[in-house]
Structures are given as C-alpha cells and as structure tokens.
N, CA, C and O atoms as a MOPAC input file, in Angstrom:
PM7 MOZYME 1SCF
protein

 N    -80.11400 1     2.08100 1    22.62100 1
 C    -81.03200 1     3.17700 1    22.85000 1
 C    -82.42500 1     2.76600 1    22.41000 1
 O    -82.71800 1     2.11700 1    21.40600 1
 N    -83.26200 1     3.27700 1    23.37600 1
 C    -84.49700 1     3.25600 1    22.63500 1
 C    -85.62000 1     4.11300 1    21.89300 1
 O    -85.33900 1     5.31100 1    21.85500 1
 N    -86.50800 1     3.85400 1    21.45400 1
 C    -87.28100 1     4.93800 1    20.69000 1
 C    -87.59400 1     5.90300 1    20.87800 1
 O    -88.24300 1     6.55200 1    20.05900 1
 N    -87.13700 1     6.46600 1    22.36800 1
 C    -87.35000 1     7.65500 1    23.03300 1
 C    -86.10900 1     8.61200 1    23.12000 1
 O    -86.01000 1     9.61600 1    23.82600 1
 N    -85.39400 1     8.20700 1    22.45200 1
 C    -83.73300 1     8.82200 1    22.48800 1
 C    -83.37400 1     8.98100 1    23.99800 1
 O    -82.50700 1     9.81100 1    24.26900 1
 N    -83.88400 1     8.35300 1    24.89100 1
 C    -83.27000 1     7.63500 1    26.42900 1
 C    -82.28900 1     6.25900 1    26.09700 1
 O    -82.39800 1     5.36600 1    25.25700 1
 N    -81.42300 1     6.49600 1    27.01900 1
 C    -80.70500 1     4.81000 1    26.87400 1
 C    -81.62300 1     4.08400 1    27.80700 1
 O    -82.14000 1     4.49500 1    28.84500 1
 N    -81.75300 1     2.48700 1    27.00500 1
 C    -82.25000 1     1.47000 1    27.98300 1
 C    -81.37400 1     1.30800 1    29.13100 1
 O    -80.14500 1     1.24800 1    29.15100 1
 N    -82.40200 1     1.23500 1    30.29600 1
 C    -81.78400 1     1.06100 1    31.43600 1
 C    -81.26400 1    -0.39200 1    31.76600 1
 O    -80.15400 1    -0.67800 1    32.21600 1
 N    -82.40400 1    -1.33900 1    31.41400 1
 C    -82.06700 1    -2.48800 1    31.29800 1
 C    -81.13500 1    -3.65100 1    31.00200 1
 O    -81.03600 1    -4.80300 1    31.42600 1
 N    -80.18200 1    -2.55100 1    29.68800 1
 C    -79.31100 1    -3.68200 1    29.37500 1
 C    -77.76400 1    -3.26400 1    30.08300 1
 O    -77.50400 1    -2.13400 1    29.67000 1
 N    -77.08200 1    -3.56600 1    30.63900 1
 C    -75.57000 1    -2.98100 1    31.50800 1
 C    -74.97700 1    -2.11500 1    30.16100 1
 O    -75.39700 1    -2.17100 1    29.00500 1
 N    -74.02800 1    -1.42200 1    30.62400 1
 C    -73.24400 1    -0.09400 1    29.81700 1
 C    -72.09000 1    -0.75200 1    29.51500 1
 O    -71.56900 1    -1.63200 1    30.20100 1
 N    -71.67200 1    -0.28400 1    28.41100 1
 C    -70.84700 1    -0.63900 1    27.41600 1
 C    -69.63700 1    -0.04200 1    27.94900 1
 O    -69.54600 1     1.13200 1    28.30700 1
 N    -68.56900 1    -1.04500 1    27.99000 1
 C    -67.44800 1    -0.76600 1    28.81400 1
 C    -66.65200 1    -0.39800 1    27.72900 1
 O    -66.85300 1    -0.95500 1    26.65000 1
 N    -65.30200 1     0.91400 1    27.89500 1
 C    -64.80600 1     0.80700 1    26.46600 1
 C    -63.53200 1     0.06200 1    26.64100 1
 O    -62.68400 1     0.33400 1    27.49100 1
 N    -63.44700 1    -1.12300 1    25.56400 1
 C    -62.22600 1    -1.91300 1    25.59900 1
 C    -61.23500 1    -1.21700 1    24.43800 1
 O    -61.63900 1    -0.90800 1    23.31700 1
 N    -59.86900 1    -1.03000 1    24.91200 1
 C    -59.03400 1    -1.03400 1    24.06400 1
 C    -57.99400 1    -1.69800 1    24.07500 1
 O    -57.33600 1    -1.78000 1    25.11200 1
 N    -57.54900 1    -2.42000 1    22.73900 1
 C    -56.51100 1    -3.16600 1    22.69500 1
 C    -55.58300 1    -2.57600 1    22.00700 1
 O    -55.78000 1    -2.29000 1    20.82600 1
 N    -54.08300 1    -2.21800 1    22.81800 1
 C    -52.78100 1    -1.75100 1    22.39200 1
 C    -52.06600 1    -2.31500 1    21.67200 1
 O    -51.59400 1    -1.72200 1    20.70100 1
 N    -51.71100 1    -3.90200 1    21.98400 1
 C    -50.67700 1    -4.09500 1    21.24300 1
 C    -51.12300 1    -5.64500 1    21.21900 1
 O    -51.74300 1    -6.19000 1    22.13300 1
 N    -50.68200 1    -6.29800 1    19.95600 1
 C    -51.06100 1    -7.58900 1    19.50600 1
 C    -52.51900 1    -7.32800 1    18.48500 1
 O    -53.30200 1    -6.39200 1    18.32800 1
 N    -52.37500 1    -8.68800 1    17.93000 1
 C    -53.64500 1    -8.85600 1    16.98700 1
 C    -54.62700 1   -10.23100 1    17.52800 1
 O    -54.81300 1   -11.26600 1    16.88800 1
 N    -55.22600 1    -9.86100 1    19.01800 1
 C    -56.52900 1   -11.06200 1    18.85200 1
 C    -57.20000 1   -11.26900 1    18.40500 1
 O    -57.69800 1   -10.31800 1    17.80200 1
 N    -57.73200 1   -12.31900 1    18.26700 1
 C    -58.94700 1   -12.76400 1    17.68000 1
 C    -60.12600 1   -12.22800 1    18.71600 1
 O    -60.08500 1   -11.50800 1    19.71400 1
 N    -61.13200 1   -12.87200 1    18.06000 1
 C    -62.97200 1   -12.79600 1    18.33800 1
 C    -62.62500 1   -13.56600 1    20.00800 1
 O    -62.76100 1   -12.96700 1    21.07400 1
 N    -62.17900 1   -14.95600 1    19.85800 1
 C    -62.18200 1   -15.85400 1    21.23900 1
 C    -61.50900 1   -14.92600 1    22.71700 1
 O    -62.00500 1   -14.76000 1    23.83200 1
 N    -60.33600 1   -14.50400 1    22.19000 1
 C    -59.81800 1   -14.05900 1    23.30300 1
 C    -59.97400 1   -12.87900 1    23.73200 1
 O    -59.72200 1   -12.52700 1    24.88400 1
 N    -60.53200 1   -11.95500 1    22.57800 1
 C    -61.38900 1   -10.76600 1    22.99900 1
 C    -62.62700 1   -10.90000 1    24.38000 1
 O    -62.80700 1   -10.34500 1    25.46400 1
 N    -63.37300 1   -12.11800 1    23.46400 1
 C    -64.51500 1   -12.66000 1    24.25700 1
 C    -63.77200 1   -13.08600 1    25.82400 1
 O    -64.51200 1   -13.01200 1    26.80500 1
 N    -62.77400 1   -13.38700 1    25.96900 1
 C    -62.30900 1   -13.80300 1    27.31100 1
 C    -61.54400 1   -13.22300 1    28.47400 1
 O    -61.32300 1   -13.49900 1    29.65300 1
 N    -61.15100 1   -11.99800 1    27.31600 1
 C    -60.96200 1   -11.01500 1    28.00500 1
 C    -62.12900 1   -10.09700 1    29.03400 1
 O    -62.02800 1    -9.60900 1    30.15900 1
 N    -63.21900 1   -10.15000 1    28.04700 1
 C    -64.25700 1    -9.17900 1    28.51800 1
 C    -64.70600 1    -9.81700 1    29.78300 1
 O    -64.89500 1    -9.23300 1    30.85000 1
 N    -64.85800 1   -11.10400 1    29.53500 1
 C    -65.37700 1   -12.13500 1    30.56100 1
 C    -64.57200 1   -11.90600 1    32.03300 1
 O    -65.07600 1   -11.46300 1    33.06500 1
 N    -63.56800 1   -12.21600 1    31.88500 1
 C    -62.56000 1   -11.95900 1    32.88500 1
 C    -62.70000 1   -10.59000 1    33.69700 1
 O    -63.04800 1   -10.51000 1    34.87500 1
 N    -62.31600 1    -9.36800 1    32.72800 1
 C    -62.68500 1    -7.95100 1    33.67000 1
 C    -64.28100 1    -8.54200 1    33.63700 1
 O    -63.78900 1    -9.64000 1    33.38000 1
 N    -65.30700 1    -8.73600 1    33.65500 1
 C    -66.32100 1    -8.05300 1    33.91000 1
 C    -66.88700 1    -8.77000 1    34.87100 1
 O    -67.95500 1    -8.38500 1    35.34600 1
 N    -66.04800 1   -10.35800 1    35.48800 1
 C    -66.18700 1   -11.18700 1    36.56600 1
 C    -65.56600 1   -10.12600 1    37.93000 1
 O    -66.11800 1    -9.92900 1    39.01300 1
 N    -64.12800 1    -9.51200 1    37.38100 1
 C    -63.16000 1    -9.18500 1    38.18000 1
 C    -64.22300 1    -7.46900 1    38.74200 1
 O    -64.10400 1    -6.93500 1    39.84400 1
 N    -64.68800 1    -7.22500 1    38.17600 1
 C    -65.80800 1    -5.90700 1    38.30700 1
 C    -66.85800 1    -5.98500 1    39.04700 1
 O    -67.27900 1    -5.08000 1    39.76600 1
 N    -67.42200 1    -7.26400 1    38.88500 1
 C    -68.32200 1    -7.89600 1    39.61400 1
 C    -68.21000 1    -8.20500 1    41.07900 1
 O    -68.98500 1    -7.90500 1    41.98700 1
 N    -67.11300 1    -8.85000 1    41.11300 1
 C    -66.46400 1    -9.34500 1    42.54400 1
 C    -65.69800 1    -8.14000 1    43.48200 1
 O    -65.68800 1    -8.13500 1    44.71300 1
 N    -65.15200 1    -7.26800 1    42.72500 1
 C    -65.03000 1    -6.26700 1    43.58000 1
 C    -66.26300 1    -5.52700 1    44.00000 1
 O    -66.13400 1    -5.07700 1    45.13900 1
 N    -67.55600 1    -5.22600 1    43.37700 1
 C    -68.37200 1    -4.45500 1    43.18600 1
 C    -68.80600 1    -5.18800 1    44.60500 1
 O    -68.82500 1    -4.59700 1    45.68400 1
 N    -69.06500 1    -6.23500 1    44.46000 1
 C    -69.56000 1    -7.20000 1    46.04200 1
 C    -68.83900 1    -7.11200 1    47.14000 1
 O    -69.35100 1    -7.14700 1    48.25800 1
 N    -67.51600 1    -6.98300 1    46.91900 1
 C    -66.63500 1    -6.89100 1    48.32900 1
 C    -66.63800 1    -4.82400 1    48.84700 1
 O    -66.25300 1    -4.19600 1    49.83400 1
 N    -67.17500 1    -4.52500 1    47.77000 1
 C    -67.22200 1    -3.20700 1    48.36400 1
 C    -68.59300 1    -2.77200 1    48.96400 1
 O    -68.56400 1    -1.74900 1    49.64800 1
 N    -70.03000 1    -3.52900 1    48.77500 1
 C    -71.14800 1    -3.42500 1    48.92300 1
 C    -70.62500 1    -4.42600 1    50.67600 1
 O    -70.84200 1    -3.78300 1    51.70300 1
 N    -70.24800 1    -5.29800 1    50.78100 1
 C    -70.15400 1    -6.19500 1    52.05000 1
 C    -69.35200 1    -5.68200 1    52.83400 1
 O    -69.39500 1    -6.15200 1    53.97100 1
 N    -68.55100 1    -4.80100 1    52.63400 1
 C    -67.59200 1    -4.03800 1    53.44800 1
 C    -68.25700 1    -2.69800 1    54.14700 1
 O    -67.96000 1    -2.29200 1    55.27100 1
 N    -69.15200 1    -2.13500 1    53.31600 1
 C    -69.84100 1    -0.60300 1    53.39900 1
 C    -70.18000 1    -0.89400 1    55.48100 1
 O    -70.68400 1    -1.82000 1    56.11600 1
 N    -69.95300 1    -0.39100 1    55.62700 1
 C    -70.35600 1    -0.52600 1    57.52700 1
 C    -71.98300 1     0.00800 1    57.52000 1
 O    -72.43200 1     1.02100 1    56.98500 1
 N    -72.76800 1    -1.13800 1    58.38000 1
 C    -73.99400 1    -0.66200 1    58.34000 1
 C    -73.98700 1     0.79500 1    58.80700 1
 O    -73.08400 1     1.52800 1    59.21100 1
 N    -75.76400 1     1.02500 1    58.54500 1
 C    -75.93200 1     2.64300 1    59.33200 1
 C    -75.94200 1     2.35800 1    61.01800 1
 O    -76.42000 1     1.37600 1    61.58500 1
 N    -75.24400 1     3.56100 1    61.65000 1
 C    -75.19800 1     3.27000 1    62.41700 1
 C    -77.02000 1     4.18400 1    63.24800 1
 O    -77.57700 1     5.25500 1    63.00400 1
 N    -77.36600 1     2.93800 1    64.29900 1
 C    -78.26700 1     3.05400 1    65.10400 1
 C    -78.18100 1     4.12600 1    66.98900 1
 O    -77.68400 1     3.58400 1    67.97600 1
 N    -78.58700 1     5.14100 1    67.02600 1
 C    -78.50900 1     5.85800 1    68.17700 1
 C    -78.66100 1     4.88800 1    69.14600 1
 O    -79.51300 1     4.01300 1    68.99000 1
 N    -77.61500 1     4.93300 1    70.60200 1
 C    -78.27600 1     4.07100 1    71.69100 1
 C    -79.40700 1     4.73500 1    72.62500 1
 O    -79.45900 1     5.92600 1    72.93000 1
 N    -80.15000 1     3.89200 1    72.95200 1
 C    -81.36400 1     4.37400 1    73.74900 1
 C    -80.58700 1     5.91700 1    74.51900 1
 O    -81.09400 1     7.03500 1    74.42000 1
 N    -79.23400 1     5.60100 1    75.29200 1
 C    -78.88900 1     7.17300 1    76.26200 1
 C    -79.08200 1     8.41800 1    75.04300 1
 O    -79.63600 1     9.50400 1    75.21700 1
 N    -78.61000 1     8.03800 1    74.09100 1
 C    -78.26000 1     9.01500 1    73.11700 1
 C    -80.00900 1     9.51400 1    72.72500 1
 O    -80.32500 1    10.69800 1    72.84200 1
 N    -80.68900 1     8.81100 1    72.41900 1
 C    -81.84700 1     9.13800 1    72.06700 1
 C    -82.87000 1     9.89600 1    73.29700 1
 O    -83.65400 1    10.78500 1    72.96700 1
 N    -82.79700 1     9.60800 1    74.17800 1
 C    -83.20900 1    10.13200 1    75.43500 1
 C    -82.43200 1    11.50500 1    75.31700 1
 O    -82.99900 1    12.50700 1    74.88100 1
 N    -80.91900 1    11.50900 1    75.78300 1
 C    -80.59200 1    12.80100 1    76.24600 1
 C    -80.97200 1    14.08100 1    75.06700 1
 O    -80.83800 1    15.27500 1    75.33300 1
 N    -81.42100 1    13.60100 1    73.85100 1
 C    -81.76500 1    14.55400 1    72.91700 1
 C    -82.70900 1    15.40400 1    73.67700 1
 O    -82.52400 1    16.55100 1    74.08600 1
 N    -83.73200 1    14.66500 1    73.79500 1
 C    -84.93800 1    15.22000 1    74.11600 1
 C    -84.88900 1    16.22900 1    75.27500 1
 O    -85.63600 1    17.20600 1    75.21800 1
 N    -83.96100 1    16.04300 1    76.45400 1
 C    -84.04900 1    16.78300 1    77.59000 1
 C    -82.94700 1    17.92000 1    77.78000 1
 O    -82.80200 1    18.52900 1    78.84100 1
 N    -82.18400 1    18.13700 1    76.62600 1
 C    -81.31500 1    18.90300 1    76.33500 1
 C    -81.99400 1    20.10200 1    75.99300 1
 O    -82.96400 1    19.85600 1    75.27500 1
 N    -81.87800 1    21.02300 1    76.18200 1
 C    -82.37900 1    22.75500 1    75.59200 1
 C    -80.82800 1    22.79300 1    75.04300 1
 O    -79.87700 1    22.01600 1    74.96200 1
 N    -81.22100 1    24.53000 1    74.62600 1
 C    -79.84700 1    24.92900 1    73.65800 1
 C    -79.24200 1    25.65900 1    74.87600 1
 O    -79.65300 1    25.51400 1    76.02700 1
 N    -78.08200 1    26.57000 1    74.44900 1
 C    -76.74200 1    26.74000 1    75.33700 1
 C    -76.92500 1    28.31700 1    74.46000 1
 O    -76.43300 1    28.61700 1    73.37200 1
 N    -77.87400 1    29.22000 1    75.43500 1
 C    -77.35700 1    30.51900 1    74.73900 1
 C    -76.07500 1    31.16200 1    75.59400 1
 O    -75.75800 1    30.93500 1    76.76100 1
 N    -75.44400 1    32.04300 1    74.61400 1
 C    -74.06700 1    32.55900 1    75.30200 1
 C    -74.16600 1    34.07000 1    74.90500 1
 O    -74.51500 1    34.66900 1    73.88800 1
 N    -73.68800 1    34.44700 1    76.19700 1
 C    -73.55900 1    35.62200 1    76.29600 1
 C    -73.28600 1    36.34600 1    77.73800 1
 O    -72.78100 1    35.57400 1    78.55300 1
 N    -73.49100 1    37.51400 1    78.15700 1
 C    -72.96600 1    38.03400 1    78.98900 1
 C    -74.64400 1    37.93300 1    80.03600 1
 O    -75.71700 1    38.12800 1    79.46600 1
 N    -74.57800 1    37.61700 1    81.53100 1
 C    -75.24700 1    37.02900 1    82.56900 1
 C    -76.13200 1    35.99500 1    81.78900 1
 O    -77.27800 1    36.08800 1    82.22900 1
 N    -76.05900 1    35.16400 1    80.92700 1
 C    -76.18200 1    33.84700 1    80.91100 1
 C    -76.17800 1    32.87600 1    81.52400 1
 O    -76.95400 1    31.94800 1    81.29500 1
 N    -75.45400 1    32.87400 1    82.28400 1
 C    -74.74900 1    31.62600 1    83.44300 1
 C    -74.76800 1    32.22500 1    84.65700 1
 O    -73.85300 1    31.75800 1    85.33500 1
 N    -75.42400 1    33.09000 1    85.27700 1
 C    -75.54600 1    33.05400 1    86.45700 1
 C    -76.24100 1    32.16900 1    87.18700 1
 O    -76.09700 1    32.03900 1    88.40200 1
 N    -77.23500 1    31.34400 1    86.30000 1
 C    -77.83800 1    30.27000 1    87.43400 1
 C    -76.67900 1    28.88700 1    87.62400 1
 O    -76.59600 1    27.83700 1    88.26100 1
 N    -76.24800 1    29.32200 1    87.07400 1
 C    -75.25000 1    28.03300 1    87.38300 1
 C    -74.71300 1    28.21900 1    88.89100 1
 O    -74.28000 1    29.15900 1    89.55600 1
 N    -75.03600 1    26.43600 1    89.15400 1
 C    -74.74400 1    26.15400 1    90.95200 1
 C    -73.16300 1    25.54900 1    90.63800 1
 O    -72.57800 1    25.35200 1    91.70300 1
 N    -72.49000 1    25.27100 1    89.66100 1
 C    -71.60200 1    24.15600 1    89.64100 1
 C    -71.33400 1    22.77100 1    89.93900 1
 O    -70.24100 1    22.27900 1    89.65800 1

C-alpha cells in the first residue's frame, strides 16, 4: 500500500497460498509459487488469443441500415403493400 491508503497498482496482487499438509521449506515454497504463477500466466494468454475478434458489419449490412425505416403495426398499416 501506499501513502494514500490506495493499493499500488504497480506491483501484481498477492495470491493467497495455503499449505495443507507437509512441512516445506523456503525453496519449495518458492517453486511452488513459481510454477502456479507460470501456469496463470499461460492460461491468462491462451484465453486473451482465443477471445474471437470484434466482429466487423459487411458493407450489405451497413447499407441496408440506412434504407430501412421502422415497421409500425397496427390496424390499416399495410394497406400499401403490393406483395
């Protein structure tokens, strides 16, 4: 945190590790973290490369917007209709 009682944005968020069962040490703690936070990483990328771009209107689609009016409904509405 910094002097503003905001968290720094800068430094990544503190993941909470808990260990159940066994007594590691400092090393394999350290290799643990390493490991998830590679394995976090690499998914984080395959889900950013997967996201499907935005999709782009085709020129028909963008045209027929424009020459479309709305569709009021109701009763003699549709009498100009030729079929």
């Amino acid at each position: 945190m910094s002097d503003t009682g905001r968290p720094d944005t800068t430094e990544p968020s503190a993941i909470d590790l808990r260990i159940v069962r066994g007594a590691p040490n400092d090393e394999e703690i350290a290799a643990l973290t390493a490991v998830l936070s590679v394995a976090i990483a690499e998914q984080a990328m395959r889900d950013a490369d997967t996201a499907p771009p935005p999709r782009i209107p085709s020129t028909w689609e963008r045209t027929r917007r424009q020459l479309r009016s709305g569709i009021t409904p109701g009763p003699g509405h549709w009498r100009a209709f030729t079929g």
